[in-house]
C-alpha positions as CSV (number, residue, x, y, z in Angstrom):
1,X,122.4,170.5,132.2
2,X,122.8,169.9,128.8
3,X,120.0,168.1,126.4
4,X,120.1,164.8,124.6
5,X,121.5,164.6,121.2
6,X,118.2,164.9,119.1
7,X,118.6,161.3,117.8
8,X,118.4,160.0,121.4
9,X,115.1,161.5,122.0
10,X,111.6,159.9,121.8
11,X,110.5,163.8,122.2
12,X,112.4,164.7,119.4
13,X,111.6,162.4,117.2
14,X,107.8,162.5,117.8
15,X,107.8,166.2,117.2
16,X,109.6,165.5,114.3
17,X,107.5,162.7,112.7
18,X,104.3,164.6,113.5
19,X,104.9,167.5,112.2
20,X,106.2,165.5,109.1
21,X,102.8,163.1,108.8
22,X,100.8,166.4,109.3
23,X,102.5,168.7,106.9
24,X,102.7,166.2,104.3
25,X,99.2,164.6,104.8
26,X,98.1,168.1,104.1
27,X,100.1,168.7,100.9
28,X,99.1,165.3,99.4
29,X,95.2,166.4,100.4
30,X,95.2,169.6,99.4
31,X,96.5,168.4,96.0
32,X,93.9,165.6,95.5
33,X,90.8,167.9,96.4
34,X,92.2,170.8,94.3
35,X,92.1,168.2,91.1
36,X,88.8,167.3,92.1
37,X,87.1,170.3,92.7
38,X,88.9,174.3,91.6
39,X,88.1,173.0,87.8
40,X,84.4,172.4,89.0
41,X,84.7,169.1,87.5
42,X,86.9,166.1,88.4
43,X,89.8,166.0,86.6
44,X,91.8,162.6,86.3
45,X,94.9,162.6,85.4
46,X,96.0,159.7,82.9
47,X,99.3,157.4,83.3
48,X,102.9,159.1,84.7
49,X,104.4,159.2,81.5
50,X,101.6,160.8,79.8
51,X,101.5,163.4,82.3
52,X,105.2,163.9,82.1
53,X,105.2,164.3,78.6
54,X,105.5,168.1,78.1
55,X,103.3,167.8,75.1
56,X,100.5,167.1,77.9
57,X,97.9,169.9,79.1
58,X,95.1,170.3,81.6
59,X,91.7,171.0,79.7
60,X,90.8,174.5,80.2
61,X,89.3,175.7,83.5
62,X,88.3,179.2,84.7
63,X,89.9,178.2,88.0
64,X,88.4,179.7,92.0
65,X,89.0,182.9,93.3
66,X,89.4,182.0,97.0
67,X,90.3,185.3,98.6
68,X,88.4,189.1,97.7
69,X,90.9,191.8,96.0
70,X,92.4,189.3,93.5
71,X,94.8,188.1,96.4
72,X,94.5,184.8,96.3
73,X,92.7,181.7,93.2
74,X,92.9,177.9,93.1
75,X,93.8,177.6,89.4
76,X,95.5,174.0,88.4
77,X,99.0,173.6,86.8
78,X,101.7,170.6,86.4
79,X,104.6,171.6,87.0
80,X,107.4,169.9,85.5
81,X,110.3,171.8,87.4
82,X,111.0,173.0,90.7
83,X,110.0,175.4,93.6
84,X,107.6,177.6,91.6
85,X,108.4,176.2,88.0
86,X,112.2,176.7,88.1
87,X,114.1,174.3,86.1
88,X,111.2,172.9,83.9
89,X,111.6,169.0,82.3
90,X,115.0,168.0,84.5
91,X,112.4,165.5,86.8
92,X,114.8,162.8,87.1
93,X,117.4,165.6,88.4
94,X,114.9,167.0,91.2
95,X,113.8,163.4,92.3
96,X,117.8,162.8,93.1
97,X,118.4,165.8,94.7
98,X,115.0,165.6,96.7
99,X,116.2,162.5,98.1
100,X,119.7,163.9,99.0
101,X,117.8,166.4,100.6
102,X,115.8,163.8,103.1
103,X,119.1,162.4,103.9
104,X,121.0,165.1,104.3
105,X,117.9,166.8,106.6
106,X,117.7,163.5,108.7
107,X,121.5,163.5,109.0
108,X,121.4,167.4,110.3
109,X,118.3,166.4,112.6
110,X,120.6,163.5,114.3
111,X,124.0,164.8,114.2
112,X,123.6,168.7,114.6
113,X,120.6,169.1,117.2
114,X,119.5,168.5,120.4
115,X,116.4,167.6,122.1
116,X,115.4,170.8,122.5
117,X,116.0,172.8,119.8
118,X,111.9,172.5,118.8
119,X,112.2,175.5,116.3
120,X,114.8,173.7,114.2
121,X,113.1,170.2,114.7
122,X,109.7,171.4,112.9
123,X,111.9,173.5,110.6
124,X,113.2,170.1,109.3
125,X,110.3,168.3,109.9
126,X,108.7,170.5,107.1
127,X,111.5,171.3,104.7
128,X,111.2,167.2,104.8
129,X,107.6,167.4,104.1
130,X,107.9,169.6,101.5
131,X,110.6,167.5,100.0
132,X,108.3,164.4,100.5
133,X,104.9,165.7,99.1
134,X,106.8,166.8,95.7
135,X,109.3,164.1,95.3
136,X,105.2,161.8,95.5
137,X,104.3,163.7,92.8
138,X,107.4,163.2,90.4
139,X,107.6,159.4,91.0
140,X,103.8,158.7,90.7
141,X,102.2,161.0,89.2
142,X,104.5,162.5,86.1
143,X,104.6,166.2,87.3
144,X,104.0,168.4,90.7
145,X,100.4,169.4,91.2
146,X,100.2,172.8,91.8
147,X,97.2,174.9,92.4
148,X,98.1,178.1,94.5
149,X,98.4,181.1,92.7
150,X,98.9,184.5,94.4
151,X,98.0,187.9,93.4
152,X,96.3,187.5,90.5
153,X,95.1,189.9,88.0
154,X,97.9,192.0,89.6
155,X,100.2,193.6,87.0
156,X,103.5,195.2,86.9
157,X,103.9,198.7,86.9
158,X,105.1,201.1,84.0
159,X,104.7,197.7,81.2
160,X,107.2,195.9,83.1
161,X,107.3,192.1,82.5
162,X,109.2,188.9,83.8
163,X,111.4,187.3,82.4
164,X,109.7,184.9,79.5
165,X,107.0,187.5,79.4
166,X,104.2,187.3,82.0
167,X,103.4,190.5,83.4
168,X,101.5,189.6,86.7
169,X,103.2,190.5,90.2
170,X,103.4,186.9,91.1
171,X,102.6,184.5,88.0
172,X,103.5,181.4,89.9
173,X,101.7,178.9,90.9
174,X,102.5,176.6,93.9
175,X,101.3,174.3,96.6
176,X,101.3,173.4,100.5
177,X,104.8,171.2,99.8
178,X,106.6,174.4,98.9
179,X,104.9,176.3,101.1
180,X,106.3,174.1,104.0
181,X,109.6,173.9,102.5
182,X,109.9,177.7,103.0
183,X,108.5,177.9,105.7
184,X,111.1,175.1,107.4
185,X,113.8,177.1,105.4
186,X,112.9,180.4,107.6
187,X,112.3,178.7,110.7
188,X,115.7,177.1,110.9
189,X,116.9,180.6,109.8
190,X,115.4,181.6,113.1
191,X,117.1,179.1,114.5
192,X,120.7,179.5,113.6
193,X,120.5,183.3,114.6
194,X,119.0,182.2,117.9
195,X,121.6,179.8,118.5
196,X,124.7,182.4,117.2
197,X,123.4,184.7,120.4
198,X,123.4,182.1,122.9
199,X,126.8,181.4,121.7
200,X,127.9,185.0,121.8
201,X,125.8,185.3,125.4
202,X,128.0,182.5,126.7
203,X,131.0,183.5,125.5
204,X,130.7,186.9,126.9
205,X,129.8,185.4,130.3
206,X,133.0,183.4,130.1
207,X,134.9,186.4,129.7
208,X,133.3,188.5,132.4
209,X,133.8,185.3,134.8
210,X,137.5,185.2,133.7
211,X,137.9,188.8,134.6
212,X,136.6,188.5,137.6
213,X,138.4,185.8,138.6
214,X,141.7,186.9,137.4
């Protein structure tokens, strides 16, 4: 028998709102303890506009080296752009399209799923999140907290550099919102391959009937 449309479903939409409040209660935590603690001082932040003003900087902190091997430091940035700095000073543009993107995930969660389709619920739920926890940070705080920076201290081999000049493996810097956001983005990956081979299952189990029945 055939599930619910998601939208009908209590089950559904608790999964979805609770993975939502969790993913993005994390983000918003992670972001206020970070400020508060990797520079090993508080740091407050002044007005939005001041900290939207690209003229603005952190003071200078050595940052927390979290993980042995150089794999993983807290170190603090504002970013001004997109997923990992992309796109720097168009705020206005990434609050828009981050509330398109609610929409459009709600609308996907209502009109393309069904109760039980968990993988793709939580897959929403925390490309929403990740939407969410950012799109908080462009409205009321002037610019994206981020704080996560992988691999550092790891260069490029043979002189290589990115593009702009830095010559670290990964010179980004990031948080839990865009770490849920890809995350969600791979889970309802899984998803759609899962669901093409139940398709293809079905539909080659309506041919054999057919066969047989011919």
């Amino acid at each position: 028998m055939a599930s619910r449309p998601a939208w009908m479903s209590p089950r559904a939409w608790g999964l979805l709102l609770g993975t939502l409040v969790a993913s993005l209660a994390l983000d918003l935590w992670s972001k206020a303890w970070s400020f508060a603690h990797v520079a090993g001082y508080p740091i407050v932040l002044p007005d939005r506009d001041a900290v939207a003003d690209p003229s603005y900087r952190l003071p200078f902190h050595e940052g927390m080296r979290v993980l042995p091997a150089s794999l993983l430091d807290f170190h603090l940035v504002l970013n001004r752009g997109a997923v990992f700095g992309i796109g720097q000073q168009q705020r206005w543009l990434f609050v828009c399209f981050s509330l398109l993107a609610v929409v459009v995930g709600l609308w996907i969660f209502a009109r393309w799923t069904r109760e039980r389709m968990v993988l793709a619920h939580v897959g929403i739920a925390l490309v929403l999140a990740g939407g969410l926890g950012n799109l908080y940070d462009r409205l009321f705080v002037g610019a994206v907290r981020d704080f996560l920076h992988m691999l550092p201290r790891w260069n490029l081999p043979l002189g290589l550099s990115w593009p702009g000049g830095p010559t670290e493996v990964f010179p980004w810097v990031f948080n839990v919102a865009d770490v849920s956001l890809l995350l969600g983005l791979g889970l309802l990956y899984l998803h759609s391959r899962r669901e093409e081979k139940r398709a293809a299952r079905v539909k080659a189990q309506s041919q054999v009937q057919q066969s047989t029945s011919s």
